[in-house]
Every structure is written in structure tokens, then in C-alpha cells.
N, C-alpha and C positions, 0 to 999 in steps of 0.2 A: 260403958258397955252395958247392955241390958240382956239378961239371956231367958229364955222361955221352954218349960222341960214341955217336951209333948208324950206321947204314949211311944211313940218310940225314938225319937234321938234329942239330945241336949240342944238346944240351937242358941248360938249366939249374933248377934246382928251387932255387926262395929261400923261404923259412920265413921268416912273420911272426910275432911274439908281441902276443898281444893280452889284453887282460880275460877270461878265463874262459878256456875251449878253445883250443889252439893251432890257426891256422888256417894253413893253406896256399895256394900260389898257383905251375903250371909257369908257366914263362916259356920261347919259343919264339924263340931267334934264328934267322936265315935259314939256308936247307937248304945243305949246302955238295956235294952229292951225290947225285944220283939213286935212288933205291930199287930193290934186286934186280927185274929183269923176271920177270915166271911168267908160262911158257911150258907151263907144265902142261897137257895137255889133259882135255876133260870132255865129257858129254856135250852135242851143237847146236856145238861149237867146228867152226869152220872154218881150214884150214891147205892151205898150198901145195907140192907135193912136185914137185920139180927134181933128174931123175936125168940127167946130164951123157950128153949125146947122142944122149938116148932119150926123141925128143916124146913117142912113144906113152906112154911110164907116167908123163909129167909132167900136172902138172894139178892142179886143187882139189879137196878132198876137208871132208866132213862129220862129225862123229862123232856114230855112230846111238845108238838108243836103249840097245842092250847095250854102248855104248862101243866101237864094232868098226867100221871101214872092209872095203869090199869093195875091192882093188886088183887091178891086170890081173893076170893069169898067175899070180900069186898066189893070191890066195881072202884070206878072213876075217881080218883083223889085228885083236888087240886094242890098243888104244892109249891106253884112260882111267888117263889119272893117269900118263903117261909126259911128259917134256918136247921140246921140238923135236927137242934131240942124241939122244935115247935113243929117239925115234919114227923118224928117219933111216935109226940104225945097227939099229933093227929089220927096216926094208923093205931095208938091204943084205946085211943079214946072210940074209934068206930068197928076197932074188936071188943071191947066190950058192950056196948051200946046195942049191936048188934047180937050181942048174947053168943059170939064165935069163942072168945075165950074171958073167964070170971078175971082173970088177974092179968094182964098180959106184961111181959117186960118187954120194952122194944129198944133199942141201937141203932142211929144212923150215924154214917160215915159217909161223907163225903170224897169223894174220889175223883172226882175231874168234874171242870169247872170252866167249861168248853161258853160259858156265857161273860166269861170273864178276861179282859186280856190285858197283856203288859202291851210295851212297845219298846224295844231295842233297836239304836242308829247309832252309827258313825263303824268305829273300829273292831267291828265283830265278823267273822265268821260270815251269818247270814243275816243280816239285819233285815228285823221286819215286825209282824205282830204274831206273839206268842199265847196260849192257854193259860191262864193264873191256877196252878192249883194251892190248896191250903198251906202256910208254912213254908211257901216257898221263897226262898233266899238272894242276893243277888251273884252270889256266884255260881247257885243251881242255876238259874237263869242266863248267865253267861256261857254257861256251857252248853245247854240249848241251842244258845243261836251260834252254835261253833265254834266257839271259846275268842281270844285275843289275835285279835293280823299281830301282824309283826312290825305293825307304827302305830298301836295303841300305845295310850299316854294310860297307862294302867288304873294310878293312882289316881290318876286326876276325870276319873266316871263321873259322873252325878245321876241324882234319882230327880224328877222334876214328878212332885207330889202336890195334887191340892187338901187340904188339912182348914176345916171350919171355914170354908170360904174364900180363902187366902191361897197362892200358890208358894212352895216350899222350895229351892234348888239345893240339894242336897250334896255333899262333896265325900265321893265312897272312897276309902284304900283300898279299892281290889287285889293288888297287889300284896299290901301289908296283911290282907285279910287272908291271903292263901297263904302266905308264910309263916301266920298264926301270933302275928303283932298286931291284929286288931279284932274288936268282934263283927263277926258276921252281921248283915242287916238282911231285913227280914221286909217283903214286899207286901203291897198293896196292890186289888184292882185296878188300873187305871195309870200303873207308874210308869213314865218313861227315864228309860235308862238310853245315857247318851254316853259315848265313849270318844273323847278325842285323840285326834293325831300326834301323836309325842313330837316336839319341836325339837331337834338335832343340834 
């Protein structure tokens, strides 16, 4: 057995030998770690900007179609494909620069993240493609798309993640996880969540 820790789940990979072809099989113990937040912005993402004293340039803000906010006193920022830290120290860097304020403190918050999406199929509610926001979890995401039919195989979900290259098929306890015997796992852009049919 060889196991490989990533940023967020332990993973082991056990190789069976069988009659012909060697076959294989991951096996997924529980996440011991939340997965990197992306905070990336894109275009439709919405995000909260908090400059320390100054209602006037706090406020919610959109990213337009060219990937560009229009901000007070300022004019045009571009900001697709910057992260909350680097979207902040942008708008402070061009209040001061511009001589609008000597010190500025700035805050971004990230808030929806409508350039980002999961994919949920099989035994769900409404199966289809969902909004990734920050921190978001698989059993936030479950409930999203309707929570469980009634011949989901609960336990037996998986996350189908790609990680350095490589694809990952992940094996969730939703089940265990809502009954508070397992930890929560914590989603990526890009994950699909698949829910089978429980076999009777």
C-alpha cells in the first residue's frame, strides 16, 4: 500500500491482482483538511470592498463582462483572475497613487463566484451544474441541488477531482458525515459530485 497526503484528503491506492489484467481500486479515507479557498475573481463574480473609514467607496461590487469594476474616484479596474489579497492591494495601491487617500486600508470579500461551478448527478434532488462559492462543503452542496431521493446510496457519493494533473475519485460518507461520524469535506472549482443508486 502506498498512501499520498494531498491538501485535502489522505489517499490510499491498494492494487489488487487478479486473473488477467491487473486491476485497481483508490480507496478514500476521511479528509483530514479543508481544501485551498479560490478566491480568484472571473467574470459575474460578486465581491465586498471595505475601505476602513470610508462608507462612501465601501460597497458591493460585480465583475463586468471585460472583467473590470468601475470604482468611485477611481475609474476602471481590471480585476479578472486577481485574488481577494491582490484585488484590495490593487484599489489601495490606486487610492494612494492617486493621492484620494495617504493610508488606505482595504478588505475584500468574496461573495459569489458565479464564474465557478461544481457539477452534481445521479441521486439528488435536481442534478445539474451549480455556483462554487468560497468554503463551500459537500453537504452545503447537497442540499443545493435538493438534498438525497430516496435511492441514493448516501455513503457511497464520490468527489471526481483533478489534483496536479492527475484525476482523483474520491469516496464521501455523506451520510456518516451528517450524523457527525465523519469530517466534512470541503469542495473545489471544478468537482463533480456523483451520487449512486443504493442497490436493495
Amino acid at each position: 500500500m502506498s498512501c499520498v497526503r494531498s491538501e485535502a484528503f489522505i489517499l490510499c491506492a491498494v492494487v489488487f491482482a487478479a486473473c488477467g489484467p491487473a486491476a485497481s481500486r483508490t480507496v478514500i479515507e476521511t479528509p483530514v483538511v479543508p481544501g485551498p479557498v479560490d478566491t480568484s475573481l472571473g467574470i459575474g463574480d460578486s465581491f465586498e470592498v471595505r475601505v476602513f473609514g470610508e462608507a462612501d467607496l465601501s460597497g458591493l461590487y460585480k465583475v463586468g463582462s471585460e472583467g473590470n469594476i468601475n470604482f468611485p474616484l477611481i475609474g476602471v479596474l481590471h480585476v479578472d483572475g486577481l485574488d481577494a489579497q491582490a484585488t484590495a492591494k490593487l484599489i489601495a495601491d490606486k487610492l494612494r497613487a492617486d493621492q484620494i487617500l495617504r493610508d488606505p486600508q482595504v478588505t475584500v470579500l468574496v461573495k459569489d463566484q458565479t464564474s465557478k461551478k461544481i457539477y452534481i448527478l445521479g441521486q439528488v434532488g435536481h442534478p445539474g451544474t451549480f455556483t462554487y462559492t468560497p468554503s463551500m462543503s459537500v453537504v452545503e452542496a447537497i442540499t443545493v441541488a435538493g438534498g438525497f431521493t430516496g435511492l441514493a446510496a448516501k455513503n457511497d457519493t464520490t468527489i471526481t477531482r483533478s489534483e496536479n494533473g492527475k484525476k482523483l475519485i474520491v469516496r464521501v460518507p455523506v451520510a456518516d458525515i451528517g450524523e457527525g461520524k465523519a469530517r466534512n469535506v470541503y469542495l473545489r472549482p471544478g468537482d463533480i459530485i456523483s451520487v449512486p443508486e443504493r442497490i436493495f
